[in-house]
C-alpha positions in Angstrom: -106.6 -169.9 163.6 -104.3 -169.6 166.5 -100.8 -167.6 166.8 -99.0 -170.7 166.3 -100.5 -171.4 163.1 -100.5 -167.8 162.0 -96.6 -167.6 162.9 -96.1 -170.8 161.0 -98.0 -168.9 158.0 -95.9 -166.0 157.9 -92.8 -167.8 158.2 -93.2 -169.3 155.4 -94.1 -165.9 153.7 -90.8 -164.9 155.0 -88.9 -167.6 153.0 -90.5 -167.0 149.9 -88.6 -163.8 149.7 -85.4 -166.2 149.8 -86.7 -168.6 147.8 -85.5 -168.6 144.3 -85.7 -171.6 143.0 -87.2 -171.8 139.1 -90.0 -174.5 138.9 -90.3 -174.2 135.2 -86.6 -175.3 135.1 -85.7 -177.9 137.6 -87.7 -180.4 138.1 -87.8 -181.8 141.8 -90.8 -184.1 142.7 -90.5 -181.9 146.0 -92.4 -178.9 144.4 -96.1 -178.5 143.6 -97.0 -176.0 141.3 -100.8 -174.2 140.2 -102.5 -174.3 143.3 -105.0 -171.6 143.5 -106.0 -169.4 146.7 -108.8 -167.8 147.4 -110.0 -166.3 150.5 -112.2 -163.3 152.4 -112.5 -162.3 155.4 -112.9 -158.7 157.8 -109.3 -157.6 156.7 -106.8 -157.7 154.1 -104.8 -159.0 156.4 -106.7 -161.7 157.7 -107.9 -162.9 153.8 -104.4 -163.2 153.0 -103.8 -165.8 156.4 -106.3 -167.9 155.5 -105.8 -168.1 151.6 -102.0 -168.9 152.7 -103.2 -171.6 154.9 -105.4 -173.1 153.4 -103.0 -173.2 149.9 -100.1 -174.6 152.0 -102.3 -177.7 152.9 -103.9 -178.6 150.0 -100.4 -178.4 148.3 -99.2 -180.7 151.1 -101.7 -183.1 150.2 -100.8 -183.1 146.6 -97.6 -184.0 147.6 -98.2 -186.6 149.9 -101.0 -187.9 147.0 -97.8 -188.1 144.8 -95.2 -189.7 146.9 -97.5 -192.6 148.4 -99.8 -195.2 147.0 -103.9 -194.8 148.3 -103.1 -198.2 150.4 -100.8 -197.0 152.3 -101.9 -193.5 153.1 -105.2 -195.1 154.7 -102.9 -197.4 156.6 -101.3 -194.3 158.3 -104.2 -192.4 158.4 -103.1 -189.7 155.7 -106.4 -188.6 154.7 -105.9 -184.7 155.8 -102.9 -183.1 156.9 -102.8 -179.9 159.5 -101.8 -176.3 158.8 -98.9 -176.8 161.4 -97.4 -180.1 159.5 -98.1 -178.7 156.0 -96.5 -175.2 157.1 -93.3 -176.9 158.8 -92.8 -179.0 155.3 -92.8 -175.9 153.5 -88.5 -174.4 152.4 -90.1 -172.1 150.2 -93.0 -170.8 148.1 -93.7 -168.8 145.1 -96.5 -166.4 144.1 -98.1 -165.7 140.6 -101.3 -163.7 139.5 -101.8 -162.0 143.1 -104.9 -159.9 143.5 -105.9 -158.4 146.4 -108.7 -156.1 147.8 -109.8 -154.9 151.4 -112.0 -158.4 152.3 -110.2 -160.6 149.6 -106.9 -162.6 148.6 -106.8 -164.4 145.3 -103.4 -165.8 144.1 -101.9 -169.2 142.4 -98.9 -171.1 144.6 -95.6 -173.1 143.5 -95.1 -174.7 146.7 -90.9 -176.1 147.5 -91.2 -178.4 150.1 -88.1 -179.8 152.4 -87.0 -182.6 151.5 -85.7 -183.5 155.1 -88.7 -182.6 156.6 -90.8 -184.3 154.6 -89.1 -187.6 155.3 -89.2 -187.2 158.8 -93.0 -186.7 158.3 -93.2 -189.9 156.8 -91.0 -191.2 158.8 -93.4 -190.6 161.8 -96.2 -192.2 160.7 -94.7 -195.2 159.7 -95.9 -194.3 155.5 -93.9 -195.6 152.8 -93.7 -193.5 149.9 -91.5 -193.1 147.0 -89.4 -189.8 146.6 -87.0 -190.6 143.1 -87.9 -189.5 139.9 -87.8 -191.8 137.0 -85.5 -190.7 133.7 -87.7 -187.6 132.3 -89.7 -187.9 129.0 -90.2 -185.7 126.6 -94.5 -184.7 125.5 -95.1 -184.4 122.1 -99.2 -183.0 122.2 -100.7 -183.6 119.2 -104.8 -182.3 119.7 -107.3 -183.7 117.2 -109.8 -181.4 115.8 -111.8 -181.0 112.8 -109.9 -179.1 110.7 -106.7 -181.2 111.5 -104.2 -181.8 114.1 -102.3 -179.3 116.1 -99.3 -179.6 117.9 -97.7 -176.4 118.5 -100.5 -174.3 120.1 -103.5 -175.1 121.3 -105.1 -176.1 125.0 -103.7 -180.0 124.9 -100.5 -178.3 124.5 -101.1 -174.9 127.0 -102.0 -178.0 129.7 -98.6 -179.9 129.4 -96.5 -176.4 128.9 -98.3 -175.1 132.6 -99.2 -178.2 134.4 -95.8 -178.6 136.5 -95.6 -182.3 135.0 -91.7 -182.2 135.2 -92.2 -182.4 139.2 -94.1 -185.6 139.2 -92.5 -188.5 139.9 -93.0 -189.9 136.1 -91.2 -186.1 135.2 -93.1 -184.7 131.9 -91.0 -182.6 130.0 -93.6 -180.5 127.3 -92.6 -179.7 123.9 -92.0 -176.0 123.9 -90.8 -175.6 127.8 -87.2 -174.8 126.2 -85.5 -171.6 123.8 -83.2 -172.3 121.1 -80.1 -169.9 121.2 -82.2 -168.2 118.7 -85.4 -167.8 121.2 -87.3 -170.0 119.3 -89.5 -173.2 121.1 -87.1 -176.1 121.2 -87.7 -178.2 118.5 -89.9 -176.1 116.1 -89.4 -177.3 112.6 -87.8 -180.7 113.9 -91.0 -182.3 113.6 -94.7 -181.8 112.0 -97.8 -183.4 113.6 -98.1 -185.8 110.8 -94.7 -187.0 111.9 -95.6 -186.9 115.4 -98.8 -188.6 114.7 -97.0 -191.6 112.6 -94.5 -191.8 115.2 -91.6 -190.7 112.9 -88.8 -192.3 114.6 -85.9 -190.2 112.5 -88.0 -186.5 114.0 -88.2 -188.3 117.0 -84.8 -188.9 118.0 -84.1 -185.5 116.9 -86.2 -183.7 119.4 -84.8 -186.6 122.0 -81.1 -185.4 121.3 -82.6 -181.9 121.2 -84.0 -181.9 124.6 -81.5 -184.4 126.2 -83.9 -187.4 127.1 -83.9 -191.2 126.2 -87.7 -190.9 125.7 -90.6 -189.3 123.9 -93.8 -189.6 124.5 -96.5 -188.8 121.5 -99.9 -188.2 123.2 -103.8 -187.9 121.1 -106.2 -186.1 122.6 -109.5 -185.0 121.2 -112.1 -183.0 123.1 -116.2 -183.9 122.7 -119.6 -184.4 124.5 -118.3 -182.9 127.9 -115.1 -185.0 127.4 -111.2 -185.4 126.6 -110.3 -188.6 125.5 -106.4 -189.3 125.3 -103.9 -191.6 124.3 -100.2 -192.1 123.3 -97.2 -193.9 122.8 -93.7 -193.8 124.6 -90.8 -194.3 122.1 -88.1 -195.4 124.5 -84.3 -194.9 122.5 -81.7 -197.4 124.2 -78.8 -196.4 121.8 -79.9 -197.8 118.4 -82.7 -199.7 120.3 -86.1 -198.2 120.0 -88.4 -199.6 122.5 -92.3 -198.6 122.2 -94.8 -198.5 125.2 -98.1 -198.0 124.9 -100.5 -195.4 126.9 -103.7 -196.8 127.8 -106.3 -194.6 126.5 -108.2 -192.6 129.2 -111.9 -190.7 128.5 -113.2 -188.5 131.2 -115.3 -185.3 132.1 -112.6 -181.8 132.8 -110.2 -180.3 130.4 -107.2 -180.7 128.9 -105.3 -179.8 132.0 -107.5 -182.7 134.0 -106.8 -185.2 131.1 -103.2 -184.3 131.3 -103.1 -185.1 135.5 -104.6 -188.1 134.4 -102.2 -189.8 131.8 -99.4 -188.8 134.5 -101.0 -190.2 137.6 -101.8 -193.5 136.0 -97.8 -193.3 135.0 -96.8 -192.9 138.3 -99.1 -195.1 140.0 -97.3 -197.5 138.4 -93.9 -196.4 138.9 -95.1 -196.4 142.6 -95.9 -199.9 142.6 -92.6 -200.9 140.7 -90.6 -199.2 143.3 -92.3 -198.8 146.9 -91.0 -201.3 149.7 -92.5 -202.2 152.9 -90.1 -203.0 155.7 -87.7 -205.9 154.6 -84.2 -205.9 155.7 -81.3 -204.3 153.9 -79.0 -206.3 151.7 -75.6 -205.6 149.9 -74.0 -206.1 146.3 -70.8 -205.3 144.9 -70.6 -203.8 141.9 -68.4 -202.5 139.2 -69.2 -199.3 137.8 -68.1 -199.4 133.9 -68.1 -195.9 132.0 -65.8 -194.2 129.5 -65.0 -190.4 130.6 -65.3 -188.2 133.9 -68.8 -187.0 132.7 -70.4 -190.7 132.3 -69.2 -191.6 135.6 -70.4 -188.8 137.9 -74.0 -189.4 136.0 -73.7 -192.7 137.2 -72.5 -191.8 140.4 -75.3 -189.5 140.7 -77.9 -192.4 139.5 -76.5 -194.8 142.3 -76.4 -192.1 144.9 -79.7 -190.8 144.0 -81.6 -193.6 143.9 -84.2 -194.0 146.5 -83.8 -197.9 147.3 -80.0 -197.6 147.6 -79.4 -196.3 151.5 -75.0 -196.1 151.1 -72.8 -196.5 148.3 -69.4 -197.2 149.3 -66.6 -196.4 146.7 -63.9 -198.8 147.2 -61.5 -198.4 144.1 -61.5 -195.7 141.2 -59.7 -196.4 137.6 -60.1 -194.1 134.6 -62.6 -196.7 133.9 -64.8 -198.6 136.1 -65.0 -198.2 140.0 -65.8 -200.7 142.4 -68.9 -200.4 144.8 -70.7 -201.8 147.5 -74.0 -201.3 147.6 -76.3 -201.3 150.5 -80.0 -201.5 149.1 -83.6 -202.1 150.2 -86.4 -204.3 148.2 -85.6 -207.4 145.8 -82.9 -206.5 143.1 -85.7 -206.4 140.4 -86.4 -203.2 142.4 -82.8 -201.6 142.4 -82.6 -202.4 138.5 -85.8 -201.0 137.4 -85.3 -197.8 139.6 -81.5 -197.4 138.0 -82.9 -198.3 134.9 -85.4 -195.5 135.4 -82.4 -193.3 136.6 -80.5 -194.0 133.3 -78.4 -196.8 134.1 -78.4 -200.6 133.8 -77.7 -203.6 136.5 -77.1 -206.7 135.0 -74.7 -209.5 135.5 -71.2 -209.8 133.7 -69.9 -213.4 133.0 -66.6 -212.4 134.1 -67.0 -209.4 136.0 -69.9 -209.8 138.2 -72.4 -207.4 138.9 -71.9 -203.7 136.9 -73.9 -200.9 136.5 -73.5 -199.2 132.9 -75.1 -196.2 131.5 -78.4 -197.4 128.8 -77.1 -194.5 126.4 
């Protein structure tokens, strides 16, 4: 490794000490969380480089894996990424279950990558990818056995509790990942597996409000002959509106944590598709902005600034309710709405008022 690379390394060691972001907390489909390290060499020193290294590009790759579809990384060549790009991505890092000997390094990395700098890596290569997350949904893992079903404990639910699924770009949010003010797992004695299992729409609005999301997914899994075999259902709640999606079911050899990477990679493959555009020129909508109080608006300011697809939002006129925008967007308008739909909010077309974005609560 030469000193560039090695300086590269220990910078990055050096913002870990500033970095203090929580990944179990926020979720940002910027970090990359459980990658494992593992490395020897002549010094301690030495095994601690090249564990660092190596974790900081296979964690790039993950990330690159999540924000672009397999098309268009072999279009721009993204098949491998170098210890220099992978380091200079990097605004901070966390380390768990550290061990370390004379000859050997052994840890497990949460990886914060730069947003900025990640674009501009893109960006140089000509790759489109996708960096918004859609509205988060809350897992409710129910495991199969044969004494009966499980939801509270168990490994289908230890793999959606520590897989980092809140970072992907279909955001995961597992049952149990949240305290009540009394300490207690979020939602404990809001719902049973039998109610989980028959998709009790009364528990399962409850754990929704609980845990602050429009959706809930319920997902099966049952473990046998070398193989997990999972499926589920999203309950989507639009206001008194219950709209259900179903989860393809998926068998394959790994374990729970593998079936689990699974179910969310298939979910945002297709988000992926839904929202990635490819060149295209940019195109502009007015819009007004219809919400009720100050806090409805700045989440709907935040969906429309946030949104990946929209490149400027101009305010033009505030009231206490509605504001008028003009929007400056990328990709067909079928693209804008699903990604603000995904984002919480709806585009659709007003008889008398045009255009208006409105939240789906």
């Amino acid at each position: 490794m030469s000193l560039k690379i090695g300086q590269a390394v220990l910078a990055a060691l050096a913002a870990a000490a500033l970095a203090l972001f929580s990944p179990a907390e926020a979720r940002s489909p910027f970090t990359v969380t459980g990658v494992e390290i593992d490395a020897t060499a002549d010094t301690a020193f030495e095994a601690q480089r090249r564990a660092m290294s190596d974790g900081q590009v296979r964690g790039a790759m993950r990330l690159i894996e999540r924000l672009t579809l397999p098309e268009d990384r072999d279009e721009a060549g993204l098949h491998t990424v170098s210890a220099e790009d992978a380091a200079a991505m990097i605004g901070g890092l966390r380390i768990a279950n550290e061990q370390r000997s004379a000859t050997r390094y052994r840890g497990v990395l949460t990886l914060q990558f730069d947003p900025r700098a990640v674009r501009s890596f893109f960006a140089q290569r000509g790759a489109a990818f996708v960096e918004s997350q859609a509205s988060p949904v809350l897992v409710v893992p129910v495991m199969e056995g044969e004494s009966g079903d499980s939801l509270w404990r168990g490994g289908w639910h230890d793999a959606w509790l520590e897989g980092g699924h809140q970072h992907a770009l279909t955001p995961f949010i597992a049952l149990g990942s949240r305290q009540s003010e009394a300490g207690e797992p979020l939602g404990r004695g809001l719902i049973s597996s039998s109610e989980a299992r028959n998709l009790d729409e009364t528990a399962l609005r409850a754990l929704a409000r609980a845990y602050e999301v429009d959706s809930v997914a319920v997902v099966l899994a049952r473990a046998g002959g070398g193989q997990v075999r999972t499926a589920g259902v999203i309950m989507h709640f639009d206001g008194a509106d219950t709209r259900r999606e179903d989860l393809a079911s998926i068998a394959g050899a790994g374990d729970f944590g593998e079936a689990a990477r699974r179910m969310v990679q298939r979910q945002e493959d297709a988000f992926k598709r839904r929202a990635i555009v490819r060149g295209g020129e940019s195109a502009e909508l007015e819009v007004t902005v219809l919400f009720s109080n100050l806090s409805e608006w700045r989440a709907l300011q935040g969906a429309v600034a946030g949104a990946a697809l929209i490149e400027n939002a101009r305010l033009d006129a505030l009231s206490r309710t509605g504001a008028a925008m003009m929007l400056t967007h990328r990709g067909a308008r079928d693209q804008v709405e699903a990604e603000l739909a995904a984002r919480g909010a709806r585009l659709e077309r007003d008889s008398e008022l045009g255009w208006t974005v409105r939240s789906r609560r």
